[in-house]
N, C-alpha and C positions, 0 to 999 in steps of 0.2 A: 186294463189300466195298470194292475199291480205288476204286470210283465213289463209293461214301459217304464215304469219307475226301477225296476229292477236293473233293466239294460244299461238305464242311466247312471243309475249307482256303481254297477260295472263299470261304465267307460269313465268316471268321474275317480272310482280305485284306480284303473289304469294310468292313469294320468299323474298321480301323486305319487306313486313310488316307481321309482328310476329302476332301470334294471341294476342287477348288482353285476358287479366283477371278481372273481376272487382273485387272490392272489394264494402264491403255493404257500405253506404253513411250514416251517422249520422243523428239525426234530427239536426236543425238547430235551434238555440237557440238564444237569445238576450242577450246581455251580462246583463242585469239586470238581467235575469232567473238564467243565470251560476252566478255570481259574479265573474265574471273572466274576464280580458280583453281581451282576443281573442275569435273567435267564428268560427266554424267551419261550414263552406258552400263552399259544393261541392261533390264528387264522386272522388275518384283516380283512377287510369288506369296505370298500367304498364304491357310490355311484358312477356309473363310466359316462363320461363326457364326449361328446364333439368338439372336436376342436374347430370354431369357427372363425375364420378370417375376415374379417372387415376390409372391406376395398374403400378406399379414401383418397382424394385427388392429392395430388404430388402434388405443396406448395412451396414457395421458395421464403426462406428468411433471410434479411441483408442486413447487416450489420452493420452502421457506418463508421468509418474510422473517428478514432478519437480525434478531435480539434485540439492542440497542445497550443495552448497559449501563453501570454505572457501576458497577464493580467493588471500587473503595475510595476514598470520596469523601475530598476534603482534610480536616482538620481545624485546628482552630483555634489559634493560638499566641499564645503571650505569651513575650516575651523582649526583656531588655535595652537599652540603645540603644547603638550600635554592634556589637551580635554581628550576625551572619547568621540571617535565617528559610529556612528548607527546607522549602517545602510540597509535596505528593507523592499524587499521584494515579491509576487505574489506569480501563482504560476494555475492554472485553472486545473492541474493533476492535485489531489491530494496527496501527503502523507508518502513522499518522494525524497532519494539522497541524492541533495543540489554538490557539488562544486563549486566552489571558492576559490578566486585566483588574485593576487595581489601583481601587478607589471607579469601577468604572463606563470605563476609562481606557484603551485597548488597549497594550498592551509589545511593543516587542522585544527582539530579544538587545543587550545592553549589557554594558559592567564593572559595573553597579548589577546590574541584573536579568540572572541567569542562567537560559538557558532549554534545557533535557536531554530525551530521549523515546529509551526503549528499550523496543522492541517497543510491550508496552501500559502500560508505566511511563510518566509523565511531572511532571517536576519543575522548580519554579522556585523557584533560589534568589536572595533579595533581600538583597545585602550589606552592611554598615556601617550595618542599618537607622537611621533617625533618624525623631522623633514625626510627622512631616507622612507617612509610611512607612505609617503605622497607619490601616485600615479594612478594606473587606472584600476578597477576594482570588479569585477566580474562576476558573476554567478550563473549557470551553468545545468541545467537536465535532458541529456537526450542531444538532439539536436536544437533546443533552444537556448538562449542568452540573451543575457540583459546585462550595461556595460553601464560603469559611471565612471569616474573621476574624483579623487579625492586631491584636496590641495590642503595643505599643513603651511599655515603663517607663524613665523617665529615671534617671540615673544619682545622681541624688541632690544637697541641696544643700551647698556647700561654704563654709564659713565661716571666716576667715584670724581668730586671735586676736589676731595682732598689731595690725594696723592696726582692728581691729572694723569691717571693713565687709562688706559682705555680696554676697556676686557671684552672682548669680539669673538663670538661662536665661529669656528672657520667656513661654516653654512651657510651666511650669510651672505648678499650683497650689499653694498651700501658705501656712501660717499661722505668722506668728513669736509 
């Protein structure tokens, strides 16, 4: 019985320690030799492995193209001359540089034109509008667009009683 526990204890050593592998050992140098501050003294010794391959079936990943949408197209306004228009648009891309076009016209950021983008919000607002202000209004990522219309009504005419003359923005149309 003491010889079968022995075998055991045997093949149980076997098993626990890997074979080793040396590698070759450097000579060993003084750092004055190298001009180096470190020096190399010793032998390495690590476990030698198999290299095993795992066979795995080939799958396929599809990626579907992004949907670009237009989430809530501009809409069209009409307001005043001198108030501000605020047109407001939303695009299903995040954190995106839209384009801005006034009749056809590209915009940048200015004290006229204000130009805002949060997340997939984006807004331009056009301040102190006046009638030459008024056509269509555009915005712009990619291949998508969202189109409105701004329309500027003038302020109206103003006519002095006293002196009876009449003061008319050349802008206007109208019938006395």
């Amino acid at each position: 019985m003491l010889e079968k526990v022995s075998e055991e204890m045997q093949e149980l050593a076997k098993r626990e320690k890997p074979e080793k592998e040396e590698t070759p050992t450097k000579k060993t140098t003084t750092p004055e030799e190298e001009g180096e501050d470190e020096v190399d003294r010793g032998s390495y010794k690590r476990a030698a492995r198999e290299a095993v391959l795992e066979e795995s079936e080939e799958t396929m990943l599809t990626i579907p193209r992004a949907q670009w949408k237009v989430l809530r197209p501009l809409q069209d306004l009409t307001i005043s001359e001198t108030e501000e228009a605020v047109f407001e648009c939303e695009f299903n891309v995040p954190k995106v540089k839209v384009t801005w076009k006034i009749n056809g016209v590209e915009i940048e950021q200015s004290p006229k034109h204000i130009i805002k983008s949060e997340g997939t919000v984006h807004k331009l607002i056009v301040t102190k509008c006046r009638l030459p202000d008024q056509g269509s209004v555009s915005c712009s990522y990619a291949k998508l667009e969202t189109t409105a219309k701004l329309t500027v009504t003038g302020k109206g005419l103003f006519l002095s009683r006293d002196s009876h003359e009449c003061v008319v923005r050349s802008s206007y149309d109208f019938q006395l």
